[in-house]
N, C-alpha and C positions, 0 to 999 in steps of 0.2 A: 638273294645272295650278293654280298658285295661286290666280291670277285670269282672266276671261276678259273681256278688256276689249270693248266693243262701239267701234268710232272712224266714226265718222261721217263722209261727203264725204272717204274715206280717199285717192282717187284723182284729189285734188284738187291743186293745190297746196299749202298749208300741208299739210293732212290727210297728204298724201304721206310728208313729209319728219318728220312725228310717229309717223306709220305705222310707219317705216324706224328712226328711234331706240325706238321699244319693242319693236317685235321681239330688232332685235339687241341692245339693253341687256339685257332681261327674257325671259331665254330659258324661264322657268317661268312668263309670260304667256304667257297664247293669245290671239291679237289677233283678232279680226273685222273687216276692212275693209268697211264697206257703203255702197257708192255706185250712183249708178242712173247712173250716164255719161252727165250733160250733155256739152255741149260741151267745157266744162272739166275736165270728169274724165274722166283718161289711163292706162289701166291699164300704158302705157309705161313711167310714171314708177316703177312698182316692179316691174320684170320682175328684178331682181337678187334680189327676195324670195321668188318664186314656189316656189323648192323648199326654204325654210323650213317646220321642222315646227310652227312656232307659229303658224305664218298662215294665215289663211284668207280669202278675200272671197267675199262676198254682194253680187248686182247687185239689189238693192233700195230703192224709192224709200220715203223714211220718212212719206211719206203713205200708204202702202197699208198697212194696220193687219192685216190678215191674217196677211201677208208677213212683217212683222215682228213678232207673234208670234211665227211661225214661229221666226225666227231666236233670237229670246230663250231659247224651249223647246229647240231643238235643241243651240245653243251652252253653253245654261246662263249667260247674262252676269249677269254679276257688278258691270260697272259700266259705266258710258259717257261717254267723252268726243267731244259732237258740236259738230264742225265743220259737217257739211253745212249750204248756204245760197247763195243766188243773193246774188252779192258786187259785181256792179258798177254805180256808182252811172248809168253813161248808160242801160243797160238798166234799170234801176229808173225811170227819166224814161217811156222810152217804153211801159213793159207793168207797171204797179207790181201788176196782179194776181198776177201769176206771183211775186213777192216774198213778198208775202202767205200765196198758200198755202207755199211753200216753208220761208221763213222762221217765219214763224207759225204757219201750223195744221200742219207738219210739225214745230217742234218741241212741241205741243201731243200732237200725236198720239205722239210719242216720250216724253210725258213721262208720258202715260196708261198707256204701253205697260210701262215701266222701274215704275212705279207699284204695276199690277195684277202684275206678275211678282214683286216683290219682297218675300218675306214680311215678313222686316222692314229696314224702310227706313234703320236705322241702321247695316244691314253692307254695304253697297253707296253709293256716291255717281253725281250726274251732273252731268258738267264740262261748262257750255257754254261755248263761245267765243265770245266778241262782238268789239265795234270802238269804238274811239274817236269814231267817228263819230256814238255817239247820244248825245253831247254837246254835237253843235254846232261853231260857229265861234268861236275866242278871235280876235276881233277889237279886242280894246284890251288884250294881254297877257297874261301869264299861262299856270298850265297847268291841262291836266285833274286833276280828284285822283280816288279813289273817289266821293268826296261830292259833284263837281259835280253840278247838278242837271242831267237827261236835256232836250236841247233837240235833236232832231233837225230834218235842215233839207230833208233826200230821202227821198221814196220806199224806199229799200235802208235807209238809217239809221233810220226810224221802225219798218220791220220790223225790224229788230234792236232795238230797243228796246224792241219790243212783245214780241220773245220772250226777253228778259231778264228783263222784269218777270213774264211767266207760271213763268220757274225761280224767280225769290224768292218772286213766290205760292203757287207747289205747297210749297217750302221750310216758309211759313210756312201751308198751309191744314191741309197731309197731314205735315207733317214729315219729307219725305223730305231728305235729306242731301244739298245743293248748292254748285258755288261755280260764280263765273263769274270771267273775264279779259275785258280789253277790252285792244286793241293797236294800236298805229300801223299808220301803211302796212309792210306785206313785201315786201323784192326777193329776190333769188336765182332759182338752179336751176328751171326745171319752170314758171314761172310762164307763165297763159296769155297771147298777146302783144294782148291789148286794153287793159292797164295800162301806163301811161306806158312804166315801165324798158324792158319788153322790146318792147314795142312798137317802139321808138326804136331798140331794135339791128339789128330786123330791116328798117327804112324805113331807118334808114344804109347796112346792108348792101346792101339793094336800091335805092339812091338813088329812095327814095320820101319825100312829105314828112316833117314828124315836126309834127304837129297840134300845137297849145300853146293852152292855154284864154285868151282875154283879152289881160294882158298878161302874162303866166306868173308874175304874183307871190304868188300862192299856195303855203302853207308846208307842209309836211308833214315829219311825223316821222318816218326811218324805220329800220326793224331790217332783219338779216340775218336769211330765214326759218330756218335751224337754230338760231340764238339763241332762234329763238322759239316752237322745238320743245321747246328745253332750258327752258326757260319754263315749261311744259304740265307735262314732267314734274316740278319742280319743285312747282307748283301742285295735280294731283292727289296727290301723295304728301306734301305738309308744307302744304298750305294747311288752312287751319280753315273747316269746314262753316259754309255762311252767308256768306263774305267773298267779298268783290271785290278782284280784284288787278288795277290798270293795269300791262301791260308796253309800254315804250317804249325804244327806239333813244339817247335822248339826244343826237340828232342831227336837228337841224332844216338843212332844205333849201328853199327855193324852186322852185317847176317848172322856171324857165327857166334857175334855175343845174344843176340836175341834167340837163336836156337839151345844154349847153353843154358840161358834162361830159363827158356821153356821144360827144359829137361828138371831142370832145378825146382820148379812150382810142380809138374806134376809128380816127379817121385814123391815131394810132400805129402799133395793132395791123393794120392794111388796107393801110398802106406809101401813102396819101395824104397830099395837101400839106395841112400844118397849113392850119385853116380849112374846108376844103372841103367838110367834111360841115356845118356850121355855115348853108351856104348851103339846105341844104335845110329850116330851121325857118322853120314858115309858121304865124303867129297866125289862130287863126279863134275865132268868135263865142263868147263864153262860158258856159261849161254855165250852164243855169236852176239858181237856187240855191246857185253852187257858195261853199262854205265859205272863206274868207279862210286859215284856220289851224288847226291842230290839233298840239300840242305835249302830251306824257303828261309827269307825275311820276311816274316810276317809284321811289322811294323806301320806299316798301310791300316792295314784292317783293325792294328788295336787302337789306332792312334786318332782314325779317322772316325772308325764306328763302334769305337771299343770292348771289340771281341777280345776272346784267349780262351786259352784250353781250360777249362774246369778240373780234367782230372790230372793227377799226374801219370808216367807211365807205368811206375810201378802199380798203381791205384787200377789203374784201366788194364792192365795186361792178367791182374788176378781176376776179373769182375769178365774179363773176355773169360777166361779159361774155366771157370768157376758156370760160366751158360754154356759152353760146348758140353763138357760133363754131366751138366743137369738137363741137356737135350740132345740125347742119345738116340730117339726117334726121328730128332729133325735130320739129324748129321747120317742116319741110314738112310736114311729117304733119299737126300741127294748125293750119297756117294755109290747106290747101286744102279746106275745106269751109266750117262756118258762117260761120267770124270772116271769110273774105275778102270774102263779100256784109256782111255787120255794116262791115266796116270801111268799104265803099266807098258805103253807106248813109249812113255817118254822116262819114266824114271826105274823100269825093272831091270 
């Protein structure tokens, strides 16, 4: 194999659908998917891979330093692109430890790990994936660039920026070969339903409410998650050791327009009277902290390596909605365990 890439929170959503494009692009890549299957991570989501000869998964959590050893020795990796990371900003409110160590001292402990394994640290890189979120809120316009300076405003977002900054430190202590990406919110496929989008399909379908922060005027940026697989690849293979690439959608939304949305596709799609799902959006108290805006310059990334979104939002928000519907098993599976106590904790 040419390379053996290590992909991190591979049975994730995002992690998933990167997982799924470098297999099948890079058939002389040997992949490693290594997830320890939170709640989030679904080993459903790539059962289509399973009898690929380039693949392989590891149920291991990247805090366990043995473990992962292990798997560096055995695989031979060659490089790593980590995703894994507890990503949602209400659970960063209530248990912001759990962030910490996941976030932080696991990729800490991932970077010690790629580190000591690596003889020399210039034939091998490690790609982290971050968020726009450790930027902050553009609350008087504007967008994020590379060079904003880091203002995180949650628990989730400070861990993420705490384990940015320890990829540019190792970069700059040991010289190991890094880049990082920061990215808008992702919809599509596979996503777990505690995040707005899919959340909303499954409270329509099951005429449950569909929660809205405040008064839903909060902005977010967002991409189709395969755009933003295609992204990744780009960025490991033509980004320059050392850089930051924002990847962004180019498409700003408000909450309560993209709820409204949503209501508007599935009555279509459900054979309901325009409106009707519309009645079930119920405003409740406003998450602590929550950020006004978040809008990326993604001009970096088109210009240097010539990415961009493929779809549009309209194109992608039907083609999301259009696989929640048509995977009705997937979406019972992981809504009858943790997330249904989580939801009715927080949003009954």
């Amino acid at each position: 194999m040419k390379k053996s890439i290590l992909i991190t929170g591979g049975a994730g959503f995002i992690g998933s659908h990167v997982v799924r494009l470098f297999v099948n692009k890079f058939p002389d890549y040997r992949i490693i998917n290594l997830d320890c299957l939170t709640y989030a991570g679904n080993l459903e989501n790539l059962k289509d891979l399973e009898d690929k000869d380039n693949y392989v998964f590891s149920k291991v959590d990247i805090n366990e330093e043995k473990l992962l050893e292990k798997v560096f020795n055995d695989y031979q990796i060659t490089d790593v692109i980590h995703l894994a990371a507890e990503s949602h900003v209400d659970r960063s409110i209530s248990d912001p430890l759990a962030f910490v160590k996941t976030n932080v001292m696991g990729t800490v402990n991932l970077l010690n790990t790629a580190r000591n394994f690596w003889k020399d640290l210039n034939n091998h890189l490690f790609y982290h994936v971050s968020t726009d979120e450790v930027y902050g809120s553009l609350d008087n316009g504007g967008y994020f660039t590379e060079t904003t300076p880091y203002d995180p405003q949650s628990p989730y977002s400070a861990s993420k920026a705490s384990s940015d900054h320890f990829v540019r430190a190792y970069a700059n202590t040991y010289g190991m070969k890094t880049v990082i990406s920061n990215c808008s919110n992702n919809y599509g496929p596979n996503q777990f339903p505690e995040k707005l989008i899919p959340l909303c399909i499954h409270n329509i379908k099951e005429r449950k409410p569909l929660p809205v922060y405040g008064k839903g005027e909060n902005v977010r940026d967002w991409l189709y998650v395969e755009d933003h697989a295609r992204a990744i690849d780009e960025v490991f293979h033509k980004g320059l050791p050392g850089q930051t690439y924002n990847i962004g959608g180019f498409n700003e939304w408000k909450n309560i327009a993209i709820v409204e949305l949503l209501c508007q596709i599935m009555d279509r799609k459900l054979g309901r009277a325009e409106g009707e799902s519309a009645k079930l959006i119920t405003f409740v108290k406003d998450r602590a902290g929550h950020d006004l805006r978040y809008a990326i310059d993604a001009q970096k990334i088109n210009k240097e390596l010539g990415w961009e979104p493929s779809l549009t939002f309209e194109v992608g928000i039907e083609k999301t909605v259009d696989w929640y519907l048509e995977n009705e098993s997937w979406l019972k599976g992981v809504t009858s365990g943790d997330y249904l106590h989580y939801y009715e904790a927080h949003y009954s």
